[in-house]
C-alpha positions as CSV (number, residue, x, y, z in Angstrom):
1,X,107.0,97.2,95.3
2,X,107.4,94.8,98.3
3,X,106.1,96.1,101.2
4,X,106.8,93.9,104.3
5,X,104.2,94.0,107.0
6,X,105.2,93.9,111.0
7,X,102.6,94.2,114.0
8,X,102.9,93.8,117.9
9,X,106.0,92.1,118.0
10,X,106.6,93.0,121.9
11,X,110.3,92.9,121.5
12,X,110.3,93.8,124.9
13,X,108.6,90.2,125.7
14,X,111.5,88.7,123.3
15,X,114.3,87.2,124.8
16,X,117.6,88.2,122.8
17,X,117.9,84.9,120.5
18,X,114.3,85.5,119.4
19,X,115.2,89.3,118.3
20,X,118.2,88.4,116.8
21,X,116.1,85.7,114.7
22,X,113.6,88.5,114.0
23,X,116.5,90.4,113.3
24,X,118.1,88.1,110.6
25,X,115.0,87.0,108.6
26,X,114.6,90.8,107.9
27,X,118.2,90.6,106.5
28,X,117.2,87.8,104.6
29,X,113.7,88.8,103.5
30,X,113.4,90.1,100.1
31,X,111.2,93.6,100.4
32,X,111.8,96.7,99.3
33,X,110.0,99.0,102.4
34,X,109.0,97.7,105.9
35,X,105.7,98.6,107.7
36,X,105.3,98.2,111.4
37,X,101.5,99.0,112.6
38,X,102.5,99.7,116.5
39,X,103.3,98.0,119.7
40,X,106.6,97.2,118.7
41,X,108.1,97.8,122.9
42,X,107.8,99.5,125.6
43,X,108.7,103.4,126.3
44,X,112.3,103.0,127.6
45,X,113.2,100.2,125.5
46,X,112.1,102.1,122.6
47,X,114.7,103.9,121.2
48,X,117.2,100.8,121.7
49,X,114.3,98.7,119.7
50,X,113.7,101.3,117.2
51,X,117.3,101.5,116.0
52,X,118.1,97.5,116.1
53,X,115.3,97.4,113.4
54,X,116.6,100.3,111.5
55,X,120.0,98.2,111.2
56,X,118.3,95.2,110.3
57,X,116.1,96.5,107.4
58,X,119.0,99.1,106.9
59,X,118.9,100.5,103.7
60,X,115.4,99.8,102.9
61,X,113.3,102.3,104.8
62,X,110.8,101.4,107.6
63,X,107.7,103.3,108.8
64,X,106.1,102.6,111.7
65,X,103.3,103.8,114.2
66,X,103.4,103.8,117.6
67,X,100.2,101.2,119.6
68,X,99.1,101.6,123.1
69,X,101.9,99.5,124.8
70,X,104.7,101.9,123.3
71,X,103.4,104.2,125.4
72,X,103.5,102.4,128.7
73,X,105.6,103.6,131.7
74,X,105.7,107.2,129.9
75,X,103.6,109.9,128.2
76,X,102.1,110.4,124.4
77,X,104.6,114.2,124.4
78,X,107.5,111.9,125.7
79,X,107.2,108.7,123.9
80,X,106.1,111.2,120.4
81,X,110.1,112.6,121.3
82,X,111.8,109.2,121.3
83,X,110.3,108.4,118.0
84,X,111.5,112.2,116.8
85,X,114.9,111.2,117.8
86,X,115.4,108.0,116.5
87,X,114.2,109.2,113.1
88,X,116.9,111.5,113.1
89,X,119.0,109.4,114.4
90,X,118.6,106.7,111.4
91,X,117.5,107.8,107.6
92,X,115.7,105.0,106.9
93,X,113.2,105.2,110.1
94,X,110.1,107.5,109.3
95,X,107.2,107.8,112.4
96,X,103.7,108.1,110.1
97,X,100.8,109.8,110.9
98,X,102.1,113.4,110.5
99,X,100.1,114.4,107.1
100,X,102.6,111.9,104.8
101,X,100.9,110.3,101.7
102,X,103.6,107.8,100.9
103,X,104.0,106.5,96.8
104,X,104.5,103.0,97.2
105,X,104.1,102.5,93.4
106,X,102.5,104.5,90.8
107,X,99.1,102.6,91.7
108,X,99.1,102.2,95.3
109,X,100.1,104.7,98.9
110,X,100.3,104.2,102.0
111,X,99.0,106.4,104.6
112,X,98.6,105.9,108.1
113,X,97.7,107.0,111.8
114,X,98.0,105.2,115.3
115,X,94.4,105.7,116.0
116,X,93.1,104.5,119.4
117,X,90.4,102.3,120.9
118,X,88.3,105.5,121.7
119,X,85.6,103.7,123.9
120,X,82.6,103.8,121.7
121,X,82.1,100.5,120.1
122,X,78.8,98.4,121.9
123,X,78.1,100.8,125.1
124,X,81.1,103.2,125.3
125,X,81.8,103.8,128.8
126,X,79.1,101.5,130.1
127,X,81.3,98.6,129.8
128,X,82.5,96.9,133.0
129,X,85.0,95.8,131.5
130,X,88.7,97.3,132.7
131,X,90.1,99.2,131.2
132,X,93.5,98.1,130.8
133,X,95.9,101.1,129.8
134,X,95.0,103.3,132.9
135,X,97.7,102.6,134.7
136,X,100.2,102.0,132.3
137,X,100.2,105.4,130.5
138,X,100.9,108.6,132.5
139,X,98.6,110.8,130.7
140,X,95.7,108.0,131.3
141,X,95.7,108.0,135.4
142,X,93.0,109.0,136.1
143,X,90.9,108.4,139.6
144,X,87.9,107.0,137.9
145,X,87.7,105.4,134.5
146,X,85.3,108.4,132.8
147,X,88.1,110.7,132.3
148,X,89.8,108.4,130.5
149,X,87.1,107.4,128.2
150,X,86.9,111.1,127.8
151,X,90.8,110.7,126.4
152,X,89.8,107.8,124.4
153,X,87.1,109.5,122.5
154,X,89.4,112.9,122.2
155,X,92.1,110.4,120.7
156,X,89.6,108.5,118.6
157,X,88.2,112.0,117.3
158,X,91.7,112.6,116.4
159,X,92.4,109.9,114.7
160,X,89.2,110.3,112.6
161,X,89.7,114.0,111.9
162,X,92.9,112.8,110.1
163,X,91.9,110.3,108.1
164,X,89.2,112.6,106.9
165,X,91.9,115.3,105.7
166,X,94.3,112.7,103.9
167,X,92.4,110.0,102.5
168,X,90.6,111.7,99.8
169,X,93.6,113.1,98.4
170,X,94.9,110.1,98.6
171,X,92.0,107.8,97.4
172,X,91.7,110.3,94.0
173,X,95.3,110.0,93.7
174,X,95.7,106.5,93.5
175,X,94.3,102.8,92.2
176,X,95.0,101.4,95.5
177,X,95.8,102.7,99.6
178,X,96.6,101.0,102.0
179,X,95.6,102.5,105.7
180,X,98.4,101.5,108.6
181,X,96.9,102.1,112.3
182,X,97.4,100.1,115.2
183,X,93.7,99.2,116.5
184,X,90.9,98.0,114.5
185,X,88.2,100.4,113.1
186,X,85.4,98.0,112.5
187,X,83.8,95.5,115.4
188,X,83.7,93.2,112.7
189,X,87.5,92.8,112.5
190,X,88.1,92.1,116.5
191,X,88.3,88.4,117.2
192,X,90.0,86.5,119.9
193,X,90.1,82.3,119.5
194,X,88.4,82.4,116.5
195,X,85.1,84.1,117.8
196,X,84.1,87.7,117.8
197,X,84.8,90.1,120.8
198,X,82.6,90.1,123.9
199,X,80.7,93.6,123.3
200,X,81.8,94.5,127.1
201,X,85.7,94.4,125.8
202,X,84.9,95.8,122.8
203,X,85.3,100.0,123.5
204,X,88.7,98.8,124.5
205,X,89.1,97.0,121.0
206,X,87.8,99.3,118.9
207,X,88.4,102.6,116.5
208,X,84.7,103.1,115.8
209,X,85.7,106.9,115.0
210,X,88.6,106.4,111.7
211,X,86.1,103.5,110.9
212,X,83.1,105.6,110.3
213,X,85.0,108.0,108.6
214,X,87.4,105.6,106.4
215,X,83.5,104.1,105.4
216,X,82.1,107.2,104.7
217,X,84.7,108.4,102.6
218,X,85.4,104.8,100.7
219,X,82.3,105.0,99.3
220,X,83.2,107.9,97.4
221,X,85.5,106.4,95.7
222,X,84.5,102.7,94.6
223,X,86.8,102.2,92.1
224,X,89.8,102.3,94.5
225,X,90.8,99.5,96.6
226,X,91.2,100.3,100.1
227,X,93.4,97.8,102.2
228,X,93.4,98.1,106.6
229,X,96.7,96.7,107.8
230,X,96.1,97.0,111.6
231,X,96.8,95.0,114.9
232,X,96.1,95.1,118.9
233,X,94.3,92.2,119.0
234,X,97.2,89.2,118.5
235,X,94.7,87.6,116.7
236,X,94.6,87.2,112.4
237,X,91.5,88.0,110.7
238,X,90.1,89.5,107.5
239,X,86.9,91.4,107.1
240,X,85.6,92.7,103.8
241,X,83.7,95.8,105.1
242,X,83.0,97.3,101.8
243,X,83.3,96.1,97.8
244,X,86.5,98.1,98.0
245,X,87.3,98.2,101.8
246,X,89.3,95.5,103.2
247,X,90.8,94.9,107.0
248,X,93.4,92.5,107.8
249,X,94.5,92.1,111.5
250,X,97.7,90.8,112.3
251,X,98.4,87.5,114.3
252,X,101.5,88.2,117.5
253,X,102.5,86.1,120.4
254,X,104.5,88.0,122.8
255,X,108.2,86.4,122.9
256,X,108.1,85.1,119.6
257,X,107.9,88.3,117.2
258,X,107.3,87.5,113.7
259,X,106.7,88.8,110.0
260,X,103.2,89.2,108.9
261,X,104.0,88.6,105.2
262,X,105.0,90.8,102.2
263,X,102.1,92.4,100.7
264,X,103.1,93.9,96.4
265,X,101.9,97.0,95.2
């Protein structure tokens, strides 16, 4: 099983000869499933974007998560719709995160969740840092920044709470799972330039709640490998957290989307 691996690729940022590239190395690429770990547009360029890639990986199926910036200039309910749609609309599209445990091969699944930086990592809502979807998501404007921590940690919690219903099942199941989200769960995994995070970005960076959790419940299981494919930062790393747990961060540069690589199950 090939399982190609996409992340932040802005195709709202691209200009049309840099989608239609992206666009054509997916026709050419050999894989047999596409995974796309969020931030893939904007919400009213979504649907359009949704259903070019669905042509262009067309018949091989692609799931995908939504990240923080497919939100913008809408709501979760709304944005959650357009994804409903465009599922329907094409066969091959499936939007994760809804209880799915996905048989890549008879070793490995694939499981996932958009998660959310829930504001907890190194001093939570003490940061002064800004914090940067406030404006850009309706259900997020808020007058003063502590509601919206408050929505971060509810959609961090959420996040976790799935995790901890689907991954056992899926870690006794199988040799191998890989976990899709959109932001990091581990601080060590957050690097910009080549150097870890300033701690007063971090809350903004960070999934501290599916990390605990995926931790916690990895070490039952130490026999299985556990593979992180997440993005949200633009910048490539990977982190060995555990013997068996594994994050890989994807690298993007808005205008110039690109495949991550094809990861074999």
């Amino acid at each position: 099983m090939k399982l190609l691996w996409l992340t932040d690729i802005h195709l709202d940022h691209a200009e049309a000869f840099s989608r239609q590239n992206l666009y054509q190395k997916l026709r050419g690429e050999v894989f047999d499933a596409a995974l796309i770990t969020g931030d893939i547009s904007i919400a009213r360029l979504l649907a359009t974007h949704l259903g070019e890639l669905a042509q262009a990986c067309a018949p091989r199926m692609v799931y995908f998560l939504l990240g923080n910036h497919d939100f913008y200039g809408s709501s979760f309910a709304e944005v959650d719709r357009i994804a409903a749609s465009c599922c329907q609309k094409y066969p091959n599209l499936n939007h994760i995160g809804h209880g799915e445990m996905i048989r890549l091969s008879p070793a490995t699944a694939l499981i996932g969740h958009r998660g959310w930086a829930d504001g907890r990592a190194y001093g939570g809502r003490r940061t002064s840092s800004r914090f940067p979807e406030q404006e850009g998501i309706r259900d997020l404007r808020f007058r003063s920044t502590f509601p919206a921590f408050r929505k971060m940690e509810m959609l961090g919690r959420e996040s976790g709470s799935y995790f901890r219903r689907i991954l056992p099942y899926a870690l006794s199941s199988y040799r191998q799972v890989i976990i899709a989200t959109h932001v990091p769960p581990f601080a060590r995994a957050v690097r910009f330039n080549g150097q870890t995070c300033d701690s007063l970005r971090l809350p903004h960076y960070v999934n501290a709640s599916a990390g605990a959790v995926i931790q916690r419940i990895g070490g039952h299981f130490p026999k299985t490998k556990i593979t992180v494919l997440c993005g949200h930062t633009h910048h490539t790393t990977t982190v060995q957290i555990a013997a068996n747990l594994k994050v890989r961060v994807g690298q993007a540069r808005r205008g110039n989307p690109t495949i991550q690589g094809v990861i074999e199950s």
